[in-house]
ZAMARGU-4260 file (C-alpha; in steps of 0.2 Angstrom, whole numbers, plus 5000, padded with zeros to 4 digits):
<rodrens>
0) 4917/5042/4997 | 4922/5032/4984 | 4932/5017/4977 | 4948/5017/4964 | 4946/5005/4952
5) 4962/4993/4952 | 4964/4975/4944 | 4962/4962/4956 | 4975/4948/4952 | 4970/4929/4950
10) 4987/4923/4954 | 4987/4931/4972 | 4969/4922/4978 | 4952/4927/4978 | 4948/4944/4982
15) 4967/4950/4984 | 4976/4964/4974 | 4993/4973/4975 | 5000/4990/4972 | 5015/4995/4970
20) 5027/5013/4971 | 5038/5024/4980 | 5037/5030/4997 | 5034/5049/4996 | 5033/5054/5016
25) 5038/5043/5031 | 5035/5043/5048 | 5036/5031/5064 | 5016/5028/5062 | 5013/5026/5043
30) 5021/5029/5026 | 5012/5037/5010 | 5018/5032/4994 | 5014/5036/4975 | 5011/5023/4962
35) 5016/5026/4942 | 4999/5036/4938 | 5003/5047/4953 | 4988/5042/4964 | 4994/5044/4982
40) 4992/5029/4996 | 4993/5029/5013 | 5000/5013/5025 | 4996/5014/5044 | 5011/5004/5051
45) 4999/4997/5065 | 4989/4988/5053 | 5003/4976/5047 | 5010/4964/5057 | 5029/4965/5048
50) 5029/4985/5054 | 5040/4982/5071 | 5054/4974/5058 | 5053/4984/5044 | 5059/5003/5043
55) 5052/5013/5028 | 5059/5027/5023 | 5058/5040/5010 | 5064/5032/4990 | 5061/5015/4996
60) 5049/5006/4985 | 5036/4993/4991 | 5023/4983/4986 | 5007/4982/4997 | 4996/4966/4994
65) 4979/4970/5001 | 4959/4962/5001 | 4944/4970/4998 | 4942/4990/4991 | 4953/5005/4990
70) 4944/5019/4997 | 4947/5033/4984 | 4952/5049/4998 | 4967/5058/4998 | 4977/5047/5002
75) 4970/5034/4996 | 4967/5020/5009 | 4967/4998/5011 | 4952/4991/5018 | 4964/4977/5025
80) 4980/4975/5020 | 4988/4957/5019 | 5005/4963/5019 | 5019/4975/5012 | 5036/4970/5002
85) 5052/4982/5002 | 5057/4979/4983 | 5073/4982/4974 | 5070/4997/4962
</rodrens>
């Protein structure tokens, strides 16, 4: 297993990137979403706190703030996610 190589931004703290994308597939459990070079992530809704308020659905895009290394598997997959923002696209 390996690791995708993202930027980690300065502004956001120490150790804490984001990604951002469209949400591709959707379900009650997690959500996978694509980002603009077409790699492929996947959310587990259990894992974020905001997940009981929040339905994602299918065209919706979202950020996902996260700390420490993407594990490059298909999906891709957060080692810890900090949190996830619908955005306005």
């Amino acid at each position: 297993m390996s690791l995708i190589n993202r930027s980690v931004s300065e502004s956001l703290g120490a150790g804490m990137g984001s990604v951002s994308g469209e949400i591709v597939e959707a379900t009650e459990e997690y959500f996978v979403f694509q980002d603009e070079i077409g790699i492929m992530y996947s959310v587990n809704l259990s894992e974020i706190a905001e997940s009981s308020n929040s339905v994602y659905e299918v065209g919706d895009f979202v950020t996902v703030y996260f700390k420490g290394d993407i594990l490059e598997i298909d999906p891709a997959e957060f080692q810890e996610i900090v949190r996830v923002e619908k955005r306005e696209e």
